[in-house]
C-alpha angles and dihedrals in degrees: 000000000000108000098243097214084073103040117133104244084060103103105250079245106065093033071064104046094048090054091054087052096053088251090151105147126018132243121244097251087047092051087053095035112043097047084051094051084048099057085049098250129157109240143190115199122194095192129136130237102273101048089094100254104152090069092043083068104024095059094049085048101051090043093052093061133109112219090196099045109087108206133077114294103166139041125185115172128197123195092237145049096239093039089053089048091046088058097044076051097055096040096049073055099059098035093048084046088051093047086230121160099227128142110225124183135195117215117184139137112271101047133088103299093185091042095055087042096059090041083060092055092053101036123017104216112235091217120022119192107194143164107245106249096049091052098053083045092057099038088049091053082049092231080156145007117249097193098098099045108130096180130046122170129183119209124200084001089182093053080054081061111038092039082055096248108121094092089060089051087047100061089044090057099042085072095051122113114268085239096061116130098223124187129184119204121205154148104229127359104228108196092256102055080043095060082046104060090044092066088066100023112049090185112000120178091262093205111186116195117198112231117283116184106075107122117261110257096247089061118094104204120202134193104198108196094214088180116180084343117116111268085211095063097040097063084043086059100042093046084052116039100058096034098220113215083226131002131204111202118187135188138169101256145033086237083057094049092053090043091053100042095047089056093043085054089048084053091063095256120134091229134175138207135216118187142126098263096072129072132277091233089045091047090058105049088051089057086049092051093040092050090044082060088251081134134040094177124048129172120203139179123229094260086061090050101074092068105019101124111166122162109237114019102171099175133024121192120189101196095194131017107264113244090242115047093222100074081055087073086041093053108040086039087061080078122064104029134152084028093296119134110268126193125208129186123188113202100211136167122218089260089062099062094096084066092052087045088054088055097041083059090054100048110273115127116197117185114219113240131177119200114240125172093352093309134098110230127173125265132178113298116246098258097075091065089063097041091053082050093048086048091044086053097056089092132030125218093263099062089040093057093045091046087059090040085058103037096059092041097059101191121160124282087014097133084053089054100047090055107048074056095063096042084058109047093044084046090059093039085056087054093051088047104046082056095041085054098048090057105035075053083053104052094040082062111056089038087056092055090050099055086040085064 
């Protein structure tokens, strides 16, 4: 098969742009997606974070757009403030890389509403991503006109859903021209998001793509709680006491990077750095020397990732969680290639473990370690901590004292007593909860509402 980043409809610009950015081979769910966005079909897509979606939309959309045509073109919506400003990240990313002149806004609650609405009367963006309610917000206001958009995409589509925000989609989309070529992206298409898209895609091109992202089984991955440790000298100690024949650190940004290879220098380690701030030119002739043997340590940042390819990674360290899940499969997957034993080693604090818990949903298992006399050896996984709490919280100290006060009593009909106790009182703690849930229901969403303006 044709590799589709350089498929012929794709504007020279953007084959271009994705090489720069080290886009060589496509993902599944970019080799189904992209050829059907080009052909101008309406598609659902069931895929999880980590397949690589965001460029299976974002490429057809920047190459749909006209750079001379002033109005709106394109909408992609995201269900939250920081997913929509992950994507108007990413796509700042592709079209500076292609070297395209397309204006390109971001609209999402907590930011300047009046600002952005006074930016829209002087310059009309080409593509808008936008959380929903801010969007209505803006296209009732009519901020700008949506009857020449040519492309509307719908990311997370189920946390939409589940967040409350398809009615405002669906007002948006109702003014949309008939023509529009219209894709929802999901990880999973509960009945009701699917009654939904048919009202506005009578057969769309429905592409499953089965979950990528579990670890390759040469791979030992590793969670190492640093706690109130110093991140710092931990990595130092992880990068030294097994002596890696290569090791992969990566961090979140290029700062990070500096900052880590300058204190790894001042520790004595011959240590080099990938990220986009330095120059092509100065990119290659690291790998050269990397690959020569010059290095034995080497600390990256995500953006490096993509196309980092290096023979014999041994060992990768990420020394913090990325901000989006999906560089996590490109990083650790740097390590255990061509069938040859890989080792990979997560530095977390307790308030990151509902990352790990979002990857443990998608596949990745990570086995819990603690370092002890230069080693790392396993220890429980997190999770057993919860579980002894969740055991500890079935009674409360009431019931235990009364079951003690019973117990040594003995009295007849005691064990009857004790049960109808507890009936009661859990009776009594549903009915607290079911309260305490409707309004905390209540209050999410309006907050929700809120953010989405």
């Amino acid at each position: 098969m044709n590799n589709i980043f350089t498929d012929s409809r794709l504007r020279p610009e953007l084959q271009a742009g994705l090489k720069k950015i080290h886009f060589d081979k496509p993902t599944p769910v970019q080799e189904k997606v992209i050829p059907a966005l080009l052909s101008r079909l309406n598609v659902v897509v069931q895929a999880a974070t980590g397949s690589g979606k965001t460029h299976s939309y974002l490429v057809p959309v920047l190459n749909d757009i006209d750079e001379n045509a002033n109005y709106v073109q394109a909408i992609i919506t995201a269900p939250s403030r920081e997913l929509a400003d992950q994507l108007y990240q990413v796509a700042k990313e592709l079209r500076k890389a292609s070297e395209l002149d397309i204006s390109i806004m971001h609209l999402a609650g907590g930011t300047d509403r009046e600002r952005q609405l006074e930016r829209l009367e002087n310059n009309k963006p080409q593509l808008v991503i936008a959380t929903p309610g801010r969007l209505l917000d803006f296209v009732q206001k009519k901020a700008f006109a949506v009857d020449q958009v040519k492309d509307f995409i719908i990311d997370e589509a189920d946390m939409t859903l589940d967040m409350g925000f398809l009615a405002d989609i669906d007002q948006v989309m109702a003014k949309l021209p008939k023509n529009t070529l219209i894709a929802a992206f999901s990880a999973t298409i509960p009945v009701k998001l699917s009654n939904f898209l048919r009202k506005y895609m009578a057969h769309p091109d429905e592409i499953v793509i089965d979950n990528p992202t579990v670890i390759a089984p040469t791979i030992k991955n590793d969670l190492l709680d640093i706690g109130s440790k110093d991140r710092k000298n931990i990595l130092y100690k992880l990068l030294t006491m097994g002596q890696p024949y290569l090791a992969l650190v990566f961090a979140n940004t290029k700062q990070k990077v500096d900052e880590l290879v300058n204190y790894l220098q001042d520790q004595g380690l011959k240590v080099a750095k990938i990220h986009g701030g330095i120059t092509e030119r100065e990119r290659k002739r690291t790998l050269r020397q990397v690959e020569q043997g010059q290095y034995q340590y080497v600390v990256a940042s995500d953006l490096a990732a993509r196309g980092l390819d290096i023979d014999g990674v041994s060992l990768v360290v990420n020394y913090e969680v990325p901000r989006d899940l999906e560089f996590m499969i490109h990083r650790i997957g740097r390590t255990g290639r061509n069938g040859l034993p890989g080792h990979a080693v997560t530095l977390i604090r307790e308030e990151e473990m509902g990352r790990i818990a979002e990857l443990e949903k998608l596949g990745v298992h990570f086995d819990f370690v603690e370092i002890k006399n230069d080693e790392l050896v396993p220890r429980k996984h997190y999770r057993s901590r919860d579980n002894r709490q969740a055991k500890n919280r079935k009674l409360d100290t009431k019931l235990v004292g009364y079951v003690k006060k019973e117990k040594r009593k003995r009295k007849p009909g005691y064990k009857k007593k004790i049960k109808r106790a507890i009936q009661e009182d859990n009776r009594q703690k549903r009915k607290l909860e079911q309260r305490h849930e409707v309004r905390k229901a209540k209050r999410q969403r309006k907050r929700r509402r809120e953010q989405g303006r």
